[in-house]
C-alpha positions as CSV (number, residue, x, y, z in Angstrom):
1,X,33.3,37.0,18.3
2,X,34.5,40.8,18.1
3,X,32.0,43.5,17.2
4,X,34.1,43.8,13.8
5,X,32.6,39.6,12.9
6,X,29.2,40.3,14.0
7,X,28.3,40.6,10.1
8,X,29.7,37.3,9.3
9,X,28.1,35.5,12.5
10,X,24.1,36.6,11.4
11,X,25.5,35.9,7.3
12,X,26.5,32.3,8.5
13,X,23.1,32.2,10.4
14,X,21.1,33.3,8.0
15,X,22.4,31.0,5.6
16,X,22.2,27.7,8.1
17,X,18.1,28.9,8.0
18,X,17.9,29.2,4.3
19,X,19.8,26.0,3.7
20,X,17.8,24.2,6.6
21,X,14.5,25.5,4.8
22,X,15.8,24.2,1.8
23,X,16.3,20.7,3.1
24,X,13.0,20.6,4.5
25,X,11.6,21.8,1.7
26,X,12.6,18.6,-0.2
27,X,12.3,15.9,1.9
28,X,10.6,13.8,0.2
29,X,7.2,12.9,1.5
30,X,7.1,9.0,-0.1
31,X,10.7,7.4,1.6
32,X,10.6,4.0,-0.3
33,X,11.8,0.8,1.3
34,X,11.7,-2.7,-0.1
35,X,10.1,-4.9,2.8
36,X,9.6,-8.5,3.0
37,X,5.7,-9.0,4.3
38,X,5.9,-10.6,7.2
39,X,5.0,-15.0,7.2
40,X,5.0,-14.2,3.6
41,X,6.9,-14.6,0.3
42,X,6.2,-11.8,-1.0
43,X,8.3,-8.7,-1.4
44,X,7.0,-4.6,-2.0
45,X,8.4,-1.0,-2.1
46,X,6.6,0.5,0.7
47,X,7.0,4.5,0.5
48,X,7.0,4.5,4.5
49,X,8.0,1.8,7.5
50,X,5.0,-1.0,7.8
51,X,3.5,-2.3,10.7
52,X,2.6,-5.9,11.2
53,X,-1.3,-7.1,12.0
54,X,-3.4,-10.0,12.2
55,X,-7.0,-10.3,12.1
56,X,-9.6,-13.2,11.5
57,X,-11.8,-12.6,8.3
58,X,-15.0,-14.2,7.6
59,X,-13.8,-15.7,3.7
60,X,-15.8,-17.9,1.0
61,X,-18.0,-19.4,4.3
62,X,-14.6,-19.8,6.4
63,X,-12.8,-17.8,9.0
64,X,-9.0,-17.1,8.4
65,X,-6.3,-15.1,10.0
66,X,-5.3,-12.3,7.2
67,X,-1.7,-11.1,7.9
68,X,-1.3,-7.4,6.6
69,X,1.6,-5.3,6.4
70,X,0.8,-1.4,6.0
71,X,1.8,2.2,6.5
72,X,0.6,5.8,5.9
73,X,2.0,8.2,4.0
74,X,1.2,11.7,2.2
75,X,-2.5,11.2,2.8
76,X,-2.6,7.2,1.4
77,X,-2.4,3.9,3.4
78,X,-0.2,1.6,1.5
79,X,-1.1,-2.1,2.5
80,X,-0.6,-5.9,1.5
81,X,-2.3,-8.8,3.0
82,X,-2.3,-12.5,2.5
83,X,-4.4,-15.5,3.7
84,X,-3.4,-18.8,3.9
85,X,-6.0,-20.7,2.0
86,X,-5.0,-24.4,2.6
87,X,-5.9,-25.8,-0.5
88,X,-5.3,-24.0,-3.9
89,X,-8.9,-24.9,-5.0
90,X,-10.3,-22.7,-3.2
91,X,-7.6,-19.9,-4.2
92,X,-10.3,-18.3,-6.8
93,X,-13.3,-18.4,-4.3
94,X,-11.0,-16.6,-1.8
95,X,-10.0,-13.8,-4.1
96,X,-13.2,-13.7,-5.7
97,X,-14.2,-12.8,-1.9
98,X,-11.7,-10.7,-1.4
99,X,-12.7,-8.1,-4.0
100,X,-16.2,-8.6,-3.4
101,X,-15.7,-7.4,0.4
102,X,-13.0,-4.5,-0.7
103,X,-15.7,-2.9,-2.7
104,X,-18.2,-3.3,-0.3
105,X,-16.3,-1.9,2.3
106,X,-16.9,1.2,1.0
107,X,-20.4,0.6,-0.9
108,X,-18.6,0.6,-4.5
109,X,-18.5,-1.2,-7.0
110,X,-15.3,-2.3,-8.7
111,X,-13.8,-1.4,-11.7
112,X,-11.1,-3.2,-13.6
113,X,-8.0,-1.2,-14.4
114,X,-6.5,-4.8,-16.2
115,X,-4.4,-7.9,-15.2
116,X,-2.0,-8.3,-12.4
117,X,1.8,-10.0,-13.4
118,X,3.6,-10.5,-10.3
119,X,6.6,-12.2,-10.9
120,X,6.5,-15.4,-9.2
121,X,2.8,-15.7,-8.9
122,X,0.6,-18.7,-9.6
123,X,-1.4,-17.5,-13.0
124,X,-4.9,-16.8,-11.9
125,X,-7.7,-15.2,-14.0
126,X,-8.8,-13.0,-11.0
127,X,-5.3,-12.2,-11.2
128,X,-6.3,-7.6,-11.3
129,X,-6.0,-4.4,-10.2
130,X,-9.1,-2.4,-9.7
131,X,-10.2,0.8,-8.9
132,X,-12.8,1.7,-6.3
133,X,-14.7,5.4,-5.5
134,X,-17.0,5.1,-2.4
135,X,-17.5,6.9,1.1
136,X,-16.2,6.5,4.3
137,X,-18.6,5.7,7.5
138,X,-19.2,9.6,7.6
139,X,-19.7,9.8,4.3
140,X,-16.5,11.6,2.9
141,X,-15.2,10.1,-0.2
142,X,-12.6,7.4,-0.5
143,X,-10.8,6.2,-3.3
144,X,-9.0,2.3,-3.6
145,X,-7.3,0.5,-5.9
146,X,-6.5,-2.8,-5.4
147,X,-4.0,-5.7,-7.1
148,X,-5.3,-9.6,-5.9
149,X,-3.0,-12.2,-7.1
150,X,-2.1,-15.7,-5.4
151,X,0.9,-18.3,-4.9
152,X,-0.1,-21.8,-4.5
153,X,-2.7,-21.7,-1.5
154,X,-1.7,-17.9,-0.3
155,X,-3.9,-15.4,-1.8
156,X,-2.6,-11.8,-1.3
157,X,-4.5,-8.2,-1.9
158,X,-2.4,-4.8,-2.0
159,X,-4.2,-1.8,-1.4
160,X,-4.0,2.0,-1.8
161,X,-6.3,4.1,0.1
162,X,-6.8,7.6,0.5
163,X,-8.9,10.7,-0.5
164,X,-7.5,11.1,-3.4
165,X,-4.8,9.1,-4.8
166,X,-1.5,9.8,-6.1
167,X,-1.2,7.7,-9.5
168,X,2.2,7.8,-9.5
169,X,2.9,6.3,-5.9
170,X,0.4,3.9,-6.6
171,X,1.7,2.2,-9.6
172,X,5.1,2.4,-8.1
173,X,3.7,0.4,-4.7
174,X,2.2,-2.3,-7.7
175,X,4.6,-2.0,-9.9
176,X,7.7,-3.7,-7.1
177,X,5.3,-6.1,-5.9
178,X,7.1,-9.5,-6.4
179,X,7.0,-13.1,-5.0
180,X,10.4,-15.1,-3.9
């Protein structure tokens, strides 16, 4: 470029760093995706790529693998997990456990925000979202809320937890929840 284009080269570069500052600027911090939980029928709008796990849980006096699906994302953990019950009689001991070990989790005690609809879920009366304000292992606060609803013999939990949570992203993450 000749001396005489010099001003136009640093106005071109100048504006590349505004509009790239810009950009940044609003990227949006949530990036929602609907994902199918996986070995599961159900379906949520996860603000952020989930990863896969599998852990045995002591439940209503019997061990079972829990399946959970969950990511991070502006300060929150976005999660959903399900267990296989075998028999749907036991589906209200199971979430009934569930919440019970949520809560205690983080030495609170649960409050109910109201009923849970997920479309295609089997009607439960334990069917809830709650809310949850307790401390962490090194005693900083922690807030969850939590939906428990069921399908048949498959009881699922979806949590939110984080320092303080965004109401918005949460009821968003609750809201999509659905079962196919």
């Amino acid at each position: 470029m000749s001396p005489r284009n010099e001003p136009a080269r640093v106005l071109i570069i100048a504006c590349a760093w505004i509009l790239g500052g810009v950009l940044t600027a609003c990227s949006p911090a949530l990036n929602w995706r609907e994902t199918r939980v996986s070995g599961s029928s159900v379906y949520a709008l996860f603000p952020c790529k989930p990863d896969a796990h599998v852990r045995r849980v002591a439940l209503a006096g019997t061990e079972l693998p829990m399946h959970m699906s969950s990511c991070a994302a502006d300060g929150s953990v976005f999660a959903v997990s399900h267990v296989d019950v075998g028999d749907a009689q036991r589906v209200s001991q199971v979430l009934q456990a569930l919440r019970t070990l949520a809560a205690g989790n983080i030495g609170a005690a649960a409050t109910v925000i109201g009923a849970q609809q997920v479309p295609g879920m089997t009607p439960q009366p334990l069917a809830e979202r709650l809310a949850m304000t307790g401390k962490r292992p090194d005693g900083s606060a922690i807030e969850v809320q939590a939906v428990f609803f069921a399908q048949a013999a498959v009881v699922y939990q979806a949590s939110v937890v984080g320092n303080r949570l965004d109401t918005e992203a949460v009821d968003t993450f609750f809201a999509a929840l659905k079962l196919r």
